[in-house]
C-alpha positions in Angstrom: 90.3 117.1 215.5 89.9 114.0 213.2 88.6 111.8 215.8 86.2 114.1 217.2 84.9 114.5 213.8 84.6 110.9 213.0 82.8 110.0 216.1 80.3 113.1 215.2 79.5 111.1 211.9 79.3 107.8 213.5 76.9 109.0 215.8 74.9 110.9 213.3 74.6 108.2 211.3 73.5 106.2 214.2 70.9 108.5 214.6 69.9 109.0 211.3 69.6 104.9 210.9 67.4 104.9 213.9 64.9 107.4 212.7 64.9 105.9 209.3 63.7 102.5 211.1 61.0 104.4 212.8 59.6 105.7 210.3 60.1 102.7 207.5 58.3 100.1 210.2 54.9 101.4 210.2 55.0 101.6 206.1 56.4 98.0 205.9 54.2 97.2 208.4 51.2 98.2 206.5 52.6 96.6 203.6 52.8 93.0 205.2 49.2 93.5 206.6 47.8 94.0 203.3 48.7 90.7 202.6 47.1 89.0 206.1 43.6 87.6 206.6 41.9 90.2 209.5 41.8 87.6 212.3 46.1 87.7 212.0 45.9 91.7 211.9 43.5 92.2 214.5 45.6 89.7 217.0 48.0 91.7 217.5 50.7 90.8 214.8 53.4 93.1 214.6 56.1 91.1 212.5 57.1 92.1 208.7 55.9 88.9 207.5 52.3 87.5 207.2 52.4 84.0 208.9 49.1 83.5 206.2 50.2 85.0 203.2 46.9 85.9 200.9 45.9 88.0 197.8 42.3 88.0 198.8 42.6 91.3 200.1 43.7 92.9 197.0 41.1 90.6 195.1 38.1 91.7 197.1 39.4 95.8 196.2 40.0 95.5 192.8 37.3 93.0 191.8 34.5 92.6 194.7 34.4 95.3 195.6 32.9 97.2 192.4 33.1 101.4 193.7 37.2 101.5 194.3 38.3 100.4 191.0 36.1 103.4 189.8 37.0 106.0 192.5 40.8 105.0 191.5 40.0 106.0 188.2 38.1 109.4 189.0 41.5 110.1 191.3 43.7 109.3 188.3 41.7 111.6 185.7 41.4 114.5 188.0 45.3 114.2 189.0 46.7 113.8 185.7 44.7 116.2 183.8 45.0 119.0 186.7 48.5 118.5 186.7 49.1 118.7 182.8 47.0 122.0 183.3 48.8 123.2 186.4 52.4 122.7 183.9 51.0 124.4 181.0 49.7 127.5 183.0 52.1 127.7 185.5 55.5 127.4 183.8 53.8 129.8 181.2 52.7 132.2 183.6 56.5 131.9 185.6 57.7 132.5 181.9 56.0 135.7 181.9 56.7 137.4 184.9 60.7 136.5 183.9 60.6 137.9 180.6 58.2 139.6 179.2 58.3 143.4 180.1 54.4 144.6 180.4 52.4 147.7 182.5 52.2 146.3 186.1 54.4 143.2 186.1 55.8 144.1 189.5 52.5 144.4 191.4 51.4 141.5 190.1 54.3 139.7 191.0 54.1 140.7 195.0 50.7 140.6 194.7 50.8 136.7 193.8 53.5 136.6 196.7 51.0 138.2 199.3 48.4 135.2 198.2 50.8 132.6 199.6 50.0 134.1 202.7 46.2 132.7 202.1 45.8 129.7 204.0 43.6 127.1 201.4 41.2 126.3 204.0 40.0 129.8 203.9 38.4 129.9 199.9 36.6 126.7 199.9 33.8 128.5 201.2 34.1 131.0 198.7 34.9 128.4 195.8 31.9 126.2 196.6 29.6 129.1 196.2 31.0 130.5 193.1 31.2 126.3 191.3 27.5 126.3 192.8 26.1 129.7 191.2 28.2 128.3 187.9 26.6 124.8 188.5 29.7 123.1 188.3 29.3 121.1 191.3 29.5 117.5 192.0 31.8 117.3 188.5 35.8 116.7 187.7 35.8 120.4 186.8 35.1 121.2 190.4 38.1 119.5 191.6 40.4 121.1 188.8 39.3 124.2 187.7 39.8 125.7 191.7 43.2 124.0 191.4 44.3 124.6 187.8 47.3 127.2 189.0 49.5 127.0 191.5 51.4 130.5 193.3 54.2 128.5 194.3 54.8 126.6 191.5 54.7 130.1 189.5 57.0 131.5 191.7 59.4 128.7 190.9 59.2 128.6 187.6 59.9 132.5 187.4 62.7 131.9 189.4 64.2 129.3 187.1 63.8 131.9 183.8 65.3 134.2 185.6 68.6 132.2 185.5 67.8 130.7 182.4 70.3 131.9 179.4 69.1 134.7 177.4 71.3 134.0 174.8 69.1 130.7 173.9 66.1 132.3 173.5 67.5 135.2 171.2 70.0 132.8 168.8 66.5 131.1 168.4 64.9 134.2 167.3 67.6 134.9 164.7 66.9 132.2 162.9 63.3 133.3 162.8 61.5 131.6 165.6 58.5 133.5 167.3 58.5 134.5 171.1 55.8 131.1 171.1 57.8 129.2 169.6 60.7 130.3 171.5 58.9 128.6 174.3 57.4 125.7 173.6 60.2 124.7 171.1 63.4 125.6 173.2 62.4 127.2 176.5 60.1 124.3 177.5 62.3 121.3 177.0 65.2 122.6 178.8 62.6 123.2 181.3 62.4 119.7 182.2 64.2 119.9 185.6 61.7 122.1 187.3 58.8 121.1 185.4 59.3 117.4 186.6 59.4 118.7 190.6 56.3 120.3 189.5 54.8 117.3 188.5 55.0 115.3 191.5 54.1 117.4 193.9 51.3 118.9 192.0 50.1 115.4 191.0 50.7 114.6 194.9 48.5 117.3 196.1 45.2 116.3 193.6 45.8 112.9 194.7 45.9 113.1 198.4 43.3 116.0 197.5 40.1 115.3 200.9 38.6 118.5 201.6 37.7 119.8 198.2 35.6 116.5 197.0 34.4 116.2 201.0 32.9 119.6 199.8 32.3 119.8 196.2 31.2 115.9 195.4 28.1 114.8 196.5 27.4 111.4 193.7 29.5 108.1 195.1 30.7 107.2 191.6 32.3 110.3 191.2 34.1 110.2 194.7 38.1 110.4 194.6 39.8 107.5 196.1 40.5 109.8 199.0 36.9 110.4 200.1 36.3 106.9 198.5 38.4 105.6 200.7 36.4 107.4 204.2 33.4 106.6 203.1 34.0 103.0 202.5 35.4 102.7 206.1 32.3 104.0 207.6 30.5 101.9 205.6 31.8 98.5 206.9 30.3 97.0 210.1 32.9 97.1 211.9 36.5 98.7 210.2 37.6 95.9 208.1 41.5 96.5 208.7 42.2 94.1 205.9 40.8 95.7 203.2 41.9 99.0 203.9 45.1 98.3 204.1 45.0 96.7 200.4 43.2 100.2 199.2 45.9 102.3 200.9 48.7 100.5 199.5 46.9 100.6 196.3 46.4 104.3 196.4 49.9 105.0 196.9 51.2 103.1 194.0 51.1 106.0 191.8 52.9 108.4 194.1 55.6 106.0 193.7 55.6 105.0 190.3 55.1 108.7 189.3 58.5 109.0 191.5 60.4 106.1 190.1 59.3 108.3 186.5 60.9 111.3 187.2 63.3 111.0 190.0 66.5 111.9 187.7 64.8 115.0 186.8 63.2 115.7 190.2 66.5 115.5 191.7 68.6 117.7 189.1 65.5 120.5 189.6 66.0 119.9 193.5 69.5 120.6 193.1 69.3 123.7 191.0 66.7 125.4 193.4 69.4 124.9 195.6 72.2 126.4 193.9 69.4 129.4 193.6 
């Protein structure tokens, strides 16, 4: 029984290894190609390693080329302040639904679960006529304001209260701390797990946000680096493989630092939805 079970590992690790190669060699490959001059890209050069090493791809982005360094900075204010919002509301709003007893908590509860269903697709029609008739279009706002709650994130954050210690909450409100400050002084703190997975995949989805400022943004200094990104492409005579590969390693760099940030606290809120 041993044996059998130590040749089951070996071969899942095998396995596992083998997929992990797969799907690492296409992001180190675009990696090395950032740093190659076209004519080595566009030969057919599959190794890891640029036979011509070069910054000038990364040069031309960030200085040359004067739209991405601004588009990089759109997608960085409409992330970071539509995630801070997405926190605020959506832990608060989780909070709620956990603890505070009020007419119609239930419905609104399933309700909120029956608008997961939604697909997103389906409201930008709907959205982009209401930020028109409010003529909020072509602004940050329109890329937040649509986004500035999100149903799952509520839904997880009502499910962490719900296992969070009631005896917290009311030793702090016998030494004379308000149901506020209950919150924001001891609740949200020891929030920090689920808050953190929050983050990053809330910050994720603004960033890798397309279809919204496809729709909503119409000015190219106010493009994201998503739509940025497109529209530089089909701008170039010819798809100049070099430079977009320096932009789409550039664009991820956040995702990863934001990562690197909060991974011990992503990883203890992963665990205890889990345990959940």
């Amino acid at each position: 029984m041993h044996k059998h079970t130590s040749v089951g590992k070996v071969i899942l690790y095998v396995v596992m290894t083998i997929y992990a190669l797969l799907t690492l060699y296409p992001f180190l490959w675009a990696i090395s190609a950032s740093f190659e001059p076209l004519k080595e890209i566009v030969s057919g050069n599959m190794g890891l390693w640029p036979k011509q090493f070069t910054f000038a791809n990364y040069q031309y982005m960030m200085g040359t080329s004067a739209q991405f360094p601004r588009w990089f900075l759109n997608s960085v204010v409409v992330s970071t302040v539509g995630t801070v919002i997405n926190i605020f509301l959506n832990t608060m709003a989780g909070y709620a639904l956990a603890r505070l007893s009020f007419p119609g908590r239930q419905r609104i509860y399933y309700g909120m679960l029956s608008l997961m269903m939604i697909p997103t697709q389906v409201l930008l029609i709907p959205n982009y006529l209401i930020l028109m008739n409010l003529g909020m279009l072509d602004s940050y706002s329109s890329l937040i304001l649509p986004s500035a709650i999100s149903i799952g994130n509520i839904f997880m954050m009502r499910q962490f209260f719900l296992s969070f210690p009631k005896d917290v909450e009311e030793a702090a409100e016998i030494d004379g701390l308000g149901r506020i400050q209950v919150f924001f002084r001891i609740v949200f703190p020891l929030a920090r797990p689920s808050i953190a997975t929050q983050a990053i995949f809330t910050f994720m989805g603004f960033w890798n946000n397309f279809m919204q400022p496809m729709l909503y943004i119409t000015t190219p200094s106010k493009y994201t680096l998503t739509l940025g990104l497109q529209s530089f492409t089909n701008q170039q005579a010819g798809v100049r493989w070099d430079h977009s590969m320096a932009a789409s390693i550039i664009s991820i760099l956040p995702i990863v630092i934001l990562y690197i940030i909060f991974n011990k606290y992503f990883l203890q809120g992963v665990r205890m939805d889990n345990e959940k």
